[in-house]
C-alpha angles and dihedrals in degrees: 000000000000089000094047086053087055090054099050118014102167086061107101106235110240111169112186117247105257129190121150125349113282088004110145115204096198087063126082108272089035133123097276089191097054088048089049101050078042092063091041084069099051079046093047092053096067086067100046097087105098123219117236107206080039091054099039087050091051093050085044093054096052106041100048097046082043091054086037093051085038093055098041093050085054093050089050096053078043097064093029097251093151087173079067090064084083090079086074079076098072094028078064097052089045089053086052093057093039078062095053093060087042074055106054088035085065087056093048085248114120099061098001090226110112096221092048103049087048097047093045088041092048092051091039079046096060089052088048095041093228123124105228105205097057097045083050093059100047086035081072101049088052091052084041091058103019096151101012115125101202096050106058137126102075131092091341136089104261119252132195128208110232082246090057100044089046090053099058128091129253093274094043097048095047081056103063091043094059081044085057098049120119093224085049103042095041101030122019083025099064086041095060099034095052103034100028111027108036090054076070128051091230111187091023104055088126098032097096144287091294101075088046099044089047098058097042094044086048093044094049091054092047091046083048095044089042105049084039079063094042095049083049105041102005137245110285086039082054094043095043086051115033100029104060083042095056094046095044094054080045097060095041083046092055088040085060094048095043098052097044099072097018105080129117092254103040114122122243111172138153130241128313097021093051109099119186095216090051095037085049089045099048102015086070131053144227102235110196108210122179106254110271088044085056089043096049094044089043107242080308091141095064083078093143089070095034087061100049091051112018091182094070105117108238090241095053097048095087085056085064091052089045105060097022105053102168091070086066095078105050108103094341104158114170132233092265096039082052084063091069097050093071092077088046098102110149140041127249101212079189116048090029098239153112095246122173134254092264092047088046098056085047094060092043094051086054106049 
């Protein structure tokens, strides 16, 4: 699967629900759930075909606040109104959503024509110093394994059952622990991740000209845009303003990411248990966000649904829930209840959740 992803990754992955051999779903014995989440992706096809006014207004809507909040951040730092560096704040949040049609434009989603999703996805990538080529490629392989436990490692926050932590030494296990840690996951973590690791295409190294070609070419236009600002404002005026925007929309990025599989009731499985339509519908969740959150991470948080049909375009993904309610409730975890899956590290094979440190060692002591 991971290598069908490589090969196409603007295919959405459908994998057909299997039980036993010659075992039918849609007839009576046989698994009703897998029938069910089967059906949910003949619905969901009706919502995959992109709008293209719709599409040209949303990119519209995100790139010009982004340049005016940008702008206006950078007059501030100008006339020495320091107060005015807090409209880094929504530049960031524009950035964020710049990245969420990067995003869609990954999955062929966005205009639904291969060139011009690339070449869309490759200029939002140099603002949001991510290659695209390459994330997109490891992008596919993440929404090819979501919830599979032996293929893990690539695109996805790593995650530990309580046997393998357990079975780590001191260091290691102090290791994933700082890993773990919410400084170093949301704040050194982004900052790593978006000005160190993407200018190398770390886990494909070996996998072809395109990773490569994709980070120097993306490095080459950020080092061109950036010395084009410095030339213009100068340095101290492009790092005050730029770099605490980019870092911010990093750290609420990774946030995103991070909340959408690590919750208490996610799925993690082997094969062959492991099925791609029931690891898309319960790995994820449905993060509820109030409205202009929803409308800033572009209906991100409706990733149950995104992962079961990556080829819904962001801004359709509220008409599935619309007309088709029941789909709200499945993983739907709130802002407040998000702030308590930060502690949630390991996963339970037995009792089938994201439990804590603490939780973890008193399984452990019990069994």
């Amino acid at each position: 699967m991971i290598e069908s992803a490589r090969r196409n990754d603007y295919e959405e992955i459908r994998v057909a629900p299997s039980g036993k051999h010659g075992e039918n779903p849609e007839q009576p014995g046989g698994d009703g759930t897998l029938f069910a989440e089967k059906r949910w992706l003949k619905i969901l096809a009706g919502y995959r075909q992109p709008r293209a006014g719709r599409s040209v207004f949303e990119l519209a809507v995100t790139v010009v606040p982004f340049a005016l909040f940008w702008a206006a951040a950078w007059a501030a730092v100008h006339y020495s109104f320091w107060p005015g560096l807090i409209l880094v704040i929504p530049a960031a949040a524009f950035l964020l959503r710049l990245f969420m049609i990067q995003h869609d434009c990954g999955h062929g989603s966005f205009f639904a024509r291969r060139g011009v999703d690339d070449w869309v996805g490759r200029t939002i990538g140099i603002l949001t110093l991510t290659p695209y080529d390459y994330w997109r490629r490891a992008h596919a392989e993440h929404h090819a394994s979501a919830g599979n436990l032996d293929e893990r490692g690539v695109g996805d926050i790593e995650t530990l059952t309580i046997a393998e932590y357990n079975a780590l030494s001191r260091w290691g296990r102090l290791g994933y622990r700082l890993y773990r840690n919410p400084i170093v996951m949301f704040g050194i973590g982004p900052a790593w991740l978006f000005i160190i690791k993407q200018r190398l295409p770390f886990g494909m190294m070996r996998s072809g000209a395109l990773p490569w070609i994709s980070t120097m070419a993306t490095n080459l236009a950020i080092a061109a845009a950036a010395a084009l600002l410095i030339w213009a404002i100068g340095i101290i005026p492009f790092l005050l303003v730029h770099l605490p925007i980019v870092l911010l929309a990093g750290a609420a990025g990774v946030w995103l990411f991070y909340v959408q599989h690590q919750f208490e009731e996610t799925h993690w499985s082997k094969k062959p248990d492991w099925q791609f339509q029931h690891a898309a519908l319960h790995g994820a969740s449905h993060y509820d966000l109030p409205p202009v959150l929803r409308w800033i991470t572009g209906n991100i948080g409706i990733h149950h649904v995104h992962h079961l049909s990556s080829r819904v375009p962001y801004y359709r993904l509220p008409e599935v829930l619309r007309d088709h309610p029941e789909l709200a409730e499945i993983g739907r975890i709130t802002l407040m209840e998000s702030l308590r899956c930060v502690k949630l590290v390991l996963w339970d094979e037995q009792t089938k959740r994201l439990v804590s440190f603490r939780d973890a060692a008193q399984l452990t002591a019990v069994r």
